[in-house]
C-alpha positions as a LaTeX table, in Angstrom:
\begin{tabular}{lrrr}
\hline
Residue & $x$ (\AA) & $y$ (\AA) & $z$ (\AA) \\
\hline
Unk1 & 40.07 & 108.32 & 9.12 \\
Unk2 & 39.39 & 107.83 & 5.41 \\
Unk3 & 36.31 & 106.36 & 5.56 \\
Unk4 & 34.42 & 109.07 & 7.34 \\
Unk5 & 35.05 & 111.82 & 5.05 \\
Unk6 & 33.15 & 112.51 & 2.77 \\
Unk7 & 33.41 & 111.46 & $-0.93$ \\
Unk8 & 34.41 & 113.25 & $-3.39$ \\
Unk9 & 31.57 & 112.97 & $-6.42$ \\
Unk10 & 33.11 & 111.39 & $-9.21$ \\
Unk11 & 33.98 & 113.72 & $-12.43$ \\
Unk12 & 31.02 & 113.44 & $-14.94$ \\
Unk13 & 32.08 & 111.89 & $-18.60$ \\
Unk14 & 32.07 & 114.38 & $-20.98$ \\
Unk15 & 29.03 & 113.69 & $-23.51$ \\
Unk16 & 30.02 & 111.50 & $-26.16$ \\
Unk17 & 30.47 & 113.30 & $-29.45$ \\
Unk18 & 28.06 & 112.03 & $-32.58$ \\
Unk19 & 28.42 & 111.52 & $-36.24$ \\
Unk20 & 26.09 & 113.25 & $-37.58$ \\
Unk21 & 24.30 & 110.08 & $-38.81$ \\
Unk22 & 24.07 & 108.88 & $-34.84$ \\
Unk23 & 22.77 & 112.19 & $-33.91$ \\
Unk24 & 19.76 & 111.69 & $-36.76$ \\
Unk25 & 18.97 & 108.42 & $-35.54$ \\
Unk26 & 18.84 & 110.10 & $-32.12$ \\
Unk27 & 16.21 & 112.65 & $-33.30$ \\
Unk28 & 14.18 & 110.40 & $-35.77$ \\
Unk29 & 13.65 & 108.02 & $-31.72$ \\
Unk30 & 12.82 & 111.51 & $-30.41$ \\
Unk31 & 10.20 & 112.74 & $-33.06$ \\
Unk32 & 8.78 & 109.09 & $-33.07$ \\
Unk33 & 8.31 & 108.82 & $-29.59$ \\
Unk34 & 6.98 & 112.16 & $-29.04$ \\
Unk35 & 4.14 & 111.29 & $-31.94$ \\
Unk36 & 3.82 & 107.90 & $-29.57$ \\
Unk37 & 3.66 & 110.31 & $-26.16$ \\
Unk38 & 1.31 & 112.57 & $-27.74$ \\
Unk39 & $-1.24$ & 109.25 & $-29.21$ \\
Unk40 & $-1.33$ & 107.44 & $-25.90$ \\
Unk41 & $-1.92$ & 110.22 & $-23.83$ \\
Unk42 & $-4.45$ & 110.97 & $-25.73$ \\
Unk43 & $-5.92$ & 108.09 & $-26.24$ \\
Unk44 & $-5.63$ & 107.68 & $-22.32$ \\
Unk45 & $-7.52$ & 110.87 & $-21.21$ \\
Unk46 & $-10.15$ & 109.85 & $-24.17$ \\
Unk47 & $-10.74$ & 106.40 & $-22.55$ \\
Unk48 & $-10.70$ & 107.47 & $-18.81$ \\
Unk49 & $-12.99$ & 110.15 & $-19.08$ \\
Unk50 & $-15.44$ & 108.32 & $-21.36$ \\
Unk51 & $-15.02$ & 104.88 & $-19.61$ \\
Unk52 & $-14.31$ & 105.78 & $-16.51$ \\
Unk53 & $-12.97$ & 102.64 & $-14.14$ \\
Unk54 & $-14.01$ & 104.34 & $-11.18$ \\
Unk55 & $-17.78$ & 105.03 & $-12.50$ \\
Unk56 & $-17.47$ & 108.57 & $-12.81$ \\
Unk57 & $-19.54$ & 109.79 & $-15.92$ \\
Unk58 & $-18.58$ & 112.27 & $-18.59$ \\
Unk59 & $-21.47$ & 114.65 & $-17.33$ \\
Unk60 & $-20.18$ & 114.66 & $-13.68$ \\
Unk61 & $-16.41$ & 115.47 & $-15.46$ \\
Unk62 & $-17.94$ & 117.99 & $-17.26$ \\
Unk63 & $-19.31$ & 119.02 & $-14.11$ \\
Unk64 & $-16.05$ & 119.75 & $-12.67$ \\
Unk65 & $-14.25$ & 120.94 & $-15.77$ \\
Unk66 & $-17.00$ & 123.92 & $-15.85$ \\
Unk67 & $-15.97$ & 126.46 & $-18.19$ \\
Unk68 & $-12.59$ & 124.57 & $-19.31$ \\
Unk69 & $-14.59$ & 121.61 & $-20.68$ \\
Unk70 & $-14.86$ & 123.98 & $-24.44$ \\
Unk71 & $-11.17$ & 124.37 & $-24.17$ \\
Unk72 & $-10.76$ & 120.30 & $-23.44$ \\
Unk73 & $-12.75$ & 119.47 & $-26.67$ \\
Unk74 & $-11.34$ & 122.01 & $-28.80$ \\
Unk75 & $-7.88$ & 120.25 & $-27.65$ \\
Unk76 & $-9.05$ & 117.23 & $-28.51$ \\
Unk77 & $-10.32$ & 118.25 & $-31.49$ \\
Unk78 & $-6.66$ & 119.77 & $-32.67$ \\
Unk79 & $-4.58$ & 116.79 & $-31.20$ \\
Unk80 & $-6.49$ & 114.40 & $-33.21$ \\
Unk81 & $-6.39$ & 116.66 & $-36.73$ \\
Unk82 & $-2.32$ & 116.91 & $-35.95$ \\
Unk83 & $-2.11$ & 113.24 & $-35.25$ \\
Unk84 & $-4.16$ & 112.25 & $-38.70$ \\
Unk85 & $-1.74$ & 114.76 & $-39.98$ \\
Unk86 & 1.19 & 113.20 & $-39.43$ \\
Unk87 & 0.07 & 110.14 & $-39.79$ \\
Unk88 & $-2.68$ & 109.34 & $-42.32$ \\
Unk89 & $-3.22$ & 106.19 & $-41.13$ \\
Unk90 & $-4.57$ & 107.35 & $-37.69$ \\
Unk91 & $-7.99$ & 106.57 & $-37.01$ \\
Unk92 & $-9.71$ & 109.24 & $-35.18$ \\
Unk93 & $-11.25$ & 108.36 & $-31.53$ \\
Unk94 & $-15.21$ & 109.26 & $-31.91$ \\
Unk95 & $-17.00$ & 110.34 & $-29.05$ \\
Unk96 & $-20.47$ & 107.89 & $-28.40$ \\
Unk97 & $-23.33$ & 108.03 & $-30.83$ \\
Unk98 & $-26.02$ & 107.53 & $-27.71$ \\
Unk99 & $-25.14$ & 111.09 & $-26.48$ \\
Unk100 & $-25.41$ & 114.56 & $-28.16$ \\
Unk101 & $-22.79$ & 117.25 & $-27.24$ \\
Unk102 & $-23.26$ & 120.78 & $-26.62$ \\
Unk103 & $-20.46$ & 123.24 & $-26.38$ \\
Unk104 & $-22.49$ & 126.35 & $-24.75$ \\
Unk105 & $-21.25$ & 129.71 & $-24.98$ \\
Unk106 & $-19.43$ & 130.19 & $-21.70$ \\
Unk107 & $-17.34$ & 127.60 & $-22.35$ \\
Unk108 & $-19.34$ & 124.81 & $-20.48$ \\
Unk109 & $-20.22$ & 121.45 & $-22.30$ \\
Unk110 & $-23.58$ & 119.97 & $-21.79$ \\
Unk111 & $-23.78$ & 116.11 & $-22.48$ \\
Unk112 & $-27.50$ & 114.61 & $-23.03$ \\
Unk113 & $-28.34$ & 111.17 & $-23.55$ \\
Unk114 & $-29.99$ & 110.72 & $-26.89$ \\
Unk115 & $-33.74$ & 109.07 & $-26.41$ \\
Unk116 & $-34.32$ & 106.39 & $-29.18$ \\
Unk117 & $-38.18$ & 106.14 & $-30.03$ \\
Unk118 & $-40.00$ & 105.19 & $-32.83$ \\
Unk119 & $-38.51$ & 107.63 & $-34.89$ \\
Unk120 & $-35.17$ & 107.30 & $-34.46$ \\
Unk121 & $-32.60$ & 108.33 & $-32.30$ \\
Unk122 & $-33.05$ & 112.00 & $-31.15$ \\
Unk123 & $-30.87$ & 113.89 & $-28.92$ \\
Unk124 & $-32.33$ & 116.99 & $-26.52$ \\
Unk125 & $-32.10$ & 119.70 & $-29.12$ \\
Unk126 & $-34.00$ & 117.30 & $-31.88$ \\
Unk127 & $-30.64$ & 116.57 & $-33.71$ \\
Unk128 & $-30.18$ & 112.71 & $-34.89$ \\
Unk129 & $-26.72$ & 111.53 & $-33.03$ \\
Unk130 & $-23.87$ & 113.12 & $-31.60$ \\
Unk131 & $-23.33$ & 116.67 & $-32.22$ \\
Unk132 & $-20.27$ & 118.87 & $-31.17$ \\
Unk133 & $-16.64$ & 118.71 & $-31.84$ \\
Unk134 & $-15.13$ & 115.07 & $-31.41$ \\
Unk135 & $-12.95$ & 114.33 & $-28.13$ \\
Unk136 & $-12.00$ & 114.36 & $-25.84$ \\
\hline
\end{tabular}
């Protein structure tokens, strides 16, 4: 009986063939999507480990990161020169100006809350504001 055998896959369609103006188009959606990809996930990893919605701080993520938290910020740091690259208009994200940022030698990140007293705001180490690379 026919209708218990099994069926035969249909034959794929051949790929349709471009002008060369089509495959541009295709591309130019490519290149701008992947500068899109690249900006939101950024921006997303930026956001959740800075704000996080389940109220885990950036010290207890830096915690865990250990010593691939350097590595993170350096990332950061690139991704947002090669977005502001390519597009001049792109306005950095900026880690917060109530914390100061230490990248430590093994590759660890130390994040202290800056005290504010009557002198200003002063961070752990005696710097004003946030030091450190920007980003994550």
């Amino acid at each position: 009986m026919s209708l218990i055998n099994p069926i035969t896959p249909p034959t794929p369609l051949p790929p349709p063939i471009l002008t060369p103006a089509q495959a541009y188009t295709n591309a130019k959606r490519m290149a701008t999507n992947m500068y899109q990809q690249l900006l939101n996930a950024h921006t997303q990893l930026f956001n959740y480990l800075w704000n996080n919605p389940n109220g885990v701080t950036i010290e207890q993520f830096m915690t865990q990161y250990g010593t691939d938290a350097a590595t993170l910020f350096s990332l950061s740091s690139q991704i947002q020169t090669l977005l502001g690259t390519v597009n001049p208009a792109y306005v950095p994200l900026n880690t917060p100006s109530n914390v100061t940022i230490t990248v430590n030698a093994d590759g660890t990140v130390t994040i202290t809350p800056v005290v504010t007293g009557p002198t200003g705001a002063i961070g752990a180490s005696g710097a004003s504001g946030a030091t450190g690379p920007t980003g994550p």
